[in-house]
MARNU-788185 format. One record per residue: residue number from 1; residue in three letters; x, y, z of N, C-alpha, C in turn. Coordinates in Angstrom, 1 decimal, padded with zeros to 4 digits. Each point is the difference from the previous one (the first is absolute). Layout:
NODE | NUM | ala | X | Y | Z | X | Y | Z | X | Y | Z
...
END
This chain:
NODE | 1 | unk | 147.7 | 104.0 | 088.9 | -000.8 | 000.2 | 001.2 | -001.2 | 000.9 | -000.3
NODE | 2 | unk | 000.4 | 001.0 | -000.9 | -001.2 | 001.0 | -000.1 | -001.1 | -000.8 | -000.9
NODE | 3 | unk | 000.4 | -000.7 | -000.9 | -001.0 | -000.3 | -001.1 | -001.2 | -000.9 | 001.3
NODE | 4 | unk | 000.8 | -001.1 | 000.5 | -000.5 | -000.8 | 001.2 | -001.7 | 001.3 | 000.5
NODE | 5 | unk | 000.7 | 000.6 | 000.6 | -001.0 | 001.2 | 001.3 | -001.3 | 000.3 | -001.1
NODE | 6 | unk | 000.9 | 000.2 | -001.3 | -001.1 | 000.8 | -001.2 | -000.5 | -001.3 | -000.2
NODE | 7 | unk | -000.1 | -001.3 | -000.6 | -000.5 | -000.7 | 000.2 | -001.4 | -000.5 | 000.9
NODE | 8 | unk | 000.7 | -000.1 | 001.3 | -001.0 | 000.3 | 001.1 | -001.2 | 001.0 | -000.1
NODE | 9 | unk | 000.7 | 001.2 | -000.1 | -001.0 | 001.2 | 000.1 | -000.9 | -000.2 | -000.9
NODE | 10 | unk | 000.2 | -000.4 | -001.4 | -000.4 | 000.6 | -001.1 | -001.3 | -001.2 | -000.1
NODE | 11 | unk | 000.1 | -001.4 | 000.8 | -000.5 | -001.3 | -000.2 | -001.4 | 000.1 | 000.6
NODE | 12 | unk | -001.2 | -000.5 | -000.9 | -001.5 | -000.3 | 000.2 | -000.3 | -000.5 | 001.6
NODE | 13 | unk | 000.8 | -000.9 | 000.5 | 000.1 | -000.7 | 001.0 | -000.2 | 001.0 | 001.3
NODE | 14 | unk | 001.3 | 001.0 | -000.3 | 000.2 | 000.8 | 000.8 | -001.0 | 001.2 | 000.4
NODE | 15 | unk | -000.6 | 000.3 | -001.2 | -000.9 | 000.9 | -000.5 | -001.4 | -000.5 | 000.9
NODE | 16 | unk | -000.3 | -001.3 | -000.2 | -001.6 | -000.5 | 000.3 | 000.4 | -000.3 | 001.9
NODE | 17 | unk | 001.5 | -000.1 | 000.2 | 000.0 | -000.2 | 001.6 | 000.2 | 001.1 | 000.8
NODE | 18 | unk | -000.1 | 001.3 | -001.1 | -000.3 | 001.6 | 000.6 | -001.0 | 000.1 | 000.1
NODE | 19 | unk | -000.4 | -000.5 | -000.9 | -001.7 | 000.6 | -000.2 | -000.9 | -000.6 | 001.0
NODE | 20 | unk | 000.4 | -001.6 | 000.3 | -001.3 | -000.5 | 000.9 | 000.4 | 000.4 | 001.6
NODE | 21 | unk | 001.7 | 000.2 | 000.4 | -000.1 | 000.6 | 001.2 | -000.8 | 001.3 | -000.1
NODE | 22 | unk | 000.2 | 001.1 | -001.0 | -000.6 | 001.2 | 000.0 | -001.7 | -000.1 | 000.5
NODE | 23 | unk | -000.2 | -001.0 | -001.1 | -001.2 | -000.1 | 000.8 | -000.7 | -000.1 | 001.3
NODE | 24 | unk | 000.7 | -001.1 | 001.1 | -000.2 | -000.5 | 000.6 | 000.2 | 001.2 | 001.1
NODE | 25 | unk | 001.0 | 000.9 | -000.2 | 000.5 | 001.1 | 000.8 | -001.2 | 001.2 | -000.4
NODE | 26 | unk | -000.6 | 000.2 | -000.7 | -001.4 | 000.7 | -000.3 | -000.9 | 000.0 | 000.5
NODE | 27 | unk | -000.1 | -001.8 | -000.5 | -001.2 | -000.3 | 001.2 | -000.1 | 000.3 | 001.6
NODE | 28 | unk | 001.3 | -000.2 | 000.5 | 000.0 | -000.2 | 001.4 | -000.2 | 001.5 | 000.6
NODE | 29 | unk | 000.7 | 001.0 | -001.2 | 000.0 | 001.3 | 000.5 | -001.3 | 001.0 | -000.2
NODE | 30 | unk | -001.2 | -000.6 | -000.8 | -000.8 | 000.1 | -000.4 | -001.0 | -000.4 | 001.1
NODE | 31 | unk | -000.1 | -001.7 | 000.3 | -000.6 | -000.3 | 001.2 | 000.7 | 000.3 | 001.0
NODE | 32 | unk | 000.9 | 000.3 | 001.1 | 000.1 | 001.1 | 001.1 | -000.8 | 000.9 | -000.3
NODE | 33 | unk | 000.7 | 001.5 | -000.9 | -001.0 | 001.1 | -000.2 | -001.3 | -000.2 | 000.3
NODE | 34 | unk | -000.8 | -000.9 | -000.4 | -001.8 | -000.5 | 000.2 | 000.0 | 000.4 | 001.2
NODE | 35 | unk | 000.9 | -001.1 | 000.3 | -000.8 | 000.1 | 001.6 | 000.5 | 000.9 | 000.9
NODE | 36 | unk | 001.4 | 000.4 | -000.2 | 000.2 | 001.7 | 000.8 | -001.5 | 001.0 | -000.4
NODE | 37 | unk | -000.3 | 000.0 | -001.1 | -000.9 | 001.0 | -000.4 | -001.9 | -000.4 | 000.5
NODE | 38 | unk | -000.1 | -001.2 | 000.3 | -001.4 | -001.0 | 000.4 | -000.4 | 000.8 | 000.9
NODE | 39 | unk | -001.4 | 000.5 | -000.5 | -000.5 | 000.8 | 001.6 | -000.8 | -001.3 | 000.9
NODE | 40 | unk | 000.1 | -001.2 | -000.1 | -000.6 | -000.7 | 000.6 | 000.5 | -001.3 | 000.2
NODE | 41 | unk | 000.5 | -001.0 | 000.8 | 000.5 | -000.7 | 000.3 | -000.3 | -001.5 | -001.0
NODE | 42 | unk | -000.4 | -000.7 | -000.9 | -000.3 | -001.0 | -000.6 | -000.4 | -001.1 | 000.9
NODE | 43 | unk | 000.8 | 000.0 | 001.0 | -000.4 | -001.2 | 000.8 | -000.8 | 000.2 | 000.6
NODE | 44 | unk | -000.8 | 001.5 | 000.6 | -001.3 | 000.1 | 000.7 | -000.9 | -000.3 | -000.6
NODE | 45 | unk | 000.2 | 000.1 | -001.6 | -001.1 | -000.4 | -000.5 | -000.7 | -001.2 | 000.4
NODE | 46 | unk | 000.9 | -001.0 | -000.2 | 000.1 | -001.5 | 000.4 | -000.5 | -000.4 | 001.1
NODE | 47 | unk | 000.6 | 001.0 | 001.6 | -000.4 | -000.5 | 001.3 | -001.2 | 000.7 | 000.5
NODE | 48 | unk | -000.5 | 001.3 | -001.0 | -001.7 | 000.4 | 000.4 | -000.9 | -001.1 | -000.4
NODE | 49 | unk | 000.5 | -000.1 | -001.5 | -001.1 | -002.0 | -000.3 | 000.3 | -000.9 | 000.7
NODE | 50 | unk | 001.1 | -000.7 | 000.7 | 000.3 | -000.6 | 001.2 | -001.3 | 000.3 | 000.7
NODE | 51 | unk | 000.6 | 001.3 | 000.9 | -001.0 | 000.2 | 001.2 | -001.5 | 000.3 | -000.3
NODE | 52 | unk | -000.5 | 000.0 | -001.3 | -001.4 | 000.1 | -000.2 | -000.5 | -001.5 | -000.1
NODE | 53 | unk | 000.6 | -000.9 | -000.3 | -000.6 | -001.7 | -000.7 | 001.4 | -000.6 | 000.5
NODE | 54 | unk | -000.1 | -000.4 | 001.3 | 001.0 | -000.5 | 001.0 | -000.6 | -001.7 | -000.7
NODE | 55 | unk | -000.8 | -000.6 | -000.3 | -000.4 | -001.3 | -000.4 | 000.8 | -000.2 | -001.5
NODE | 56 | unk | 000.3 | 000.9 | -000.5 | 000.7 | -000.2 | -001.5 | 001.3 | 000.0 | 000.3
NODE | 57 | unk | 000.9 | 000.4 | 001.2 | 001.5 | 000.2 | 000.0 | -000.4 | 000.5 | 001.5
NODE | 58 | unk | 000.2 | -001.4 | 000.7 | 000.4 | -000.3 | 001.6 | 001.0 | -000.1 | 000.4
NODE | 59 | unk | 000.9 | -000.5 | -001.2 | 001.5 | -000.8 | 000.4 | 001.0 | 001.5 | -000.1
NODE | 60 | unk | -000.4 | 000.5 | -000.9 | 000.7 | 001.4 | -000.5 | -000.1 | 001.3 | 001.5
NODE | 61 | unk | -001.5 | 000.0 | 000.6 | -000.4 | 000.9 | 000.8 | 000.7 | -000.6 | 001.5
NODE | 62 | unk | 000.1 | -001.0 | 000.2 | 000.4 | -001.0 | 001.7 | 001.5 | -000.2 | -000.3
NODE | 63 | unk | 000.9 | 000.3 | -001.4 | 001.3 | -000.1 | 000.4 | 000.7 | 001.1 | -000.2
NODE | 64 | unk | -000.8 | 001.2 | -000.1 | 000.5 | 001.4 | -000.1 | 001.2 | 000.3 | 000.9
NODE | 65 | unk | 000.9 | 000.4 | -000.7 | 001.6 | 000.4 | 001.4 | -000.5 | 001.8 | -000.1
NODE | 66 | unk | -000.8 | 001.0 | -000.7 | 000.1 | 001.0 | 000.2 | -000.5 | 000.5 | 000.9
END
């Protein structure tokens, strides 16, 4: 049973399906932090150009829920 677990552990498989969760858990903790730390909203960026050129993104500005 032990050789079994060391097997497991010790196996490429196992190794590369740490690594790409690891990653993925990096990313995500990496992008939170961004935007905890964003002194400015990303999406205002978006709805000041909205509201300056209302003929380029009408559909975007008339179905606003905010």
């Amino acid at each position: 049973m032990r050789e079994y677990f060391k097997s497991i552990l010790f196996s490429p498989v196992t190794h590369f399906n740490i690594l790409i969760v690891g990653f993925f858990i990096f990313v995500g903790v990496m992008h939170n932090n961004y935007h905890h730390r964003m002194d400015e909203d990303v999406h205002g960026y978006v709805r000041e150009f909205c509201e300056k050129n209302l003929e380029k993104c009408q559909d975007i500005v008339e179905g606003d829920d905010y």
